[in-house]
N, C-alpha and C positions, 0 to 999 in steps of 0.2 A: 504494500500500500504506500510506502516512502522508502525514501531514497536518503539516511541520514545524512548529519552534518559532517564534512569533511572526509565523506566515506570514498571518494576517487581521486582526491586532491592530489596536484602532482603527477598525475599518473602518465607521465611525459611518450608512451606509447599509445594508449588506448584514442582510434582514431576514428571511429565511428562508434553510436550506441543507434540499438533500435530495438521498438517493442512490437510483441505480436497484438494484432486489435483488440485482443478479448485481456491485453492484462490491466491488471487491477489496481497500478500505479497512480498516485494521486497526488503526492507533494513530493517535489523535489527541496530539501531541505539547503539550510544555506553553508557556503563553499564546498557543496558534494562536490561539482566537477570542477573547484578552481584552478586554475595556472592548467590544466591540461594543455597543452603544447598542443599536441599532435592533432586533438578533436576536430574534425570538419565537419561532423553531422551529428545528426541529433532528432531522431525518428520519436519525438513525442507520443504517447499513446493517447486514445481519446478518451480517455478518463481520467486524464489530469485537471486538476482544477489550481494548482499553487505552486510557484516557482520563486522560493525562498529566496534570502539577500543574498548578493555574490556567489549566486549558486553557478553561472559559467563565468566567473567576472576572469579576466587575463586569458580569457579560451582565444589565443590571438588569432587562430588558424580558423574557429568556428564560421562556418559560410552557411551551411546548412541548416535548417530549423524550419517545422513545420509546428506551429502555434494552434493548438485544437480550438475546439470551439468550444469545449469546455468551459479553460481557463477562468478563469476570476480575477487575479493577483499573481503581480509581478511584480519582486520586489526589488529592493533598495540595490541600486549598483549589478542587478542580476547578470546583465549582456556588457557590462563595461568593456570594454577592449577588443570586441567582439570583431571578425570580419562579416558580419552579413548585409548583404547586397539589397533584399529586401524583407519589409517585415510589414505582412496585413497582423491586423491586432481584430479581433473576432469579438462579435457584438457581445459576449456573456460577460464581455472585462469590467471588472467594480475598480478594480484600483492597479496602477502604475505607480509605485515608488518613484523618488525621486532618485535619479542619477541610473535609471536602469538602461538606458542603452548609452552612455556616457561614455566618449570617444569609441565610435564606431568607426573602422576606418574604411569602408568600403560602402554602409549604408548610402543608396541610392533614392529608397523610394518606403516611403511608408503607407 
């Protein structure tokens, strides 16, 4: 159901994650996947609803990212650093922290 805090940080190989439709993931908690280097993607499942503070914050590589429509909440500094190119943010969102796509270096289009 979550993904704790600080549980992949670092993890300077792991370069893709992806979930089957039917898992039952819900919060990504915050700096799970921080400073991951290597990460370029990130297959959200649709049953998330929460994506904790600096949970990919320094993911400098992350391009990829599909935002369910789920979601709720994204919080404080989540995507900081992030490369992603674009980002639809999907009608269920109640709140955006502040500083969560903060230096994006690639965002194009939101």
């Amino acid at each position: 159901v979550s993904i704790g805090d600080h549980s992949f940080e670092e993890c300077s190989l792991l370069a893709d994650v992806m979930f089957s439709e039917k898992s039952s993931l819900q919060i990504i908690h915050k700096y799970a996947f921080f400073k991951c280097n290597s990460l370029t993607s990130f297959n959200f499942p649709p049953s998330m609803i929460c994506i904790e503070d600096r949970a990919f914050q320094k993911c400098s590589k992350l391009a990829n990212i599909n935002v369910p429509p789920s979601i709720e909440s994204i919080g404080y500094s989540a995507f900081d650093g992030v490369s992603i190119k674009n980002v639809e943010i999907p009608l269920s969102i109640k709140n955006i922290d502040g500083y969560a796509f903060l230096n994006p270096t690639k965002v194009k289009r939101v």
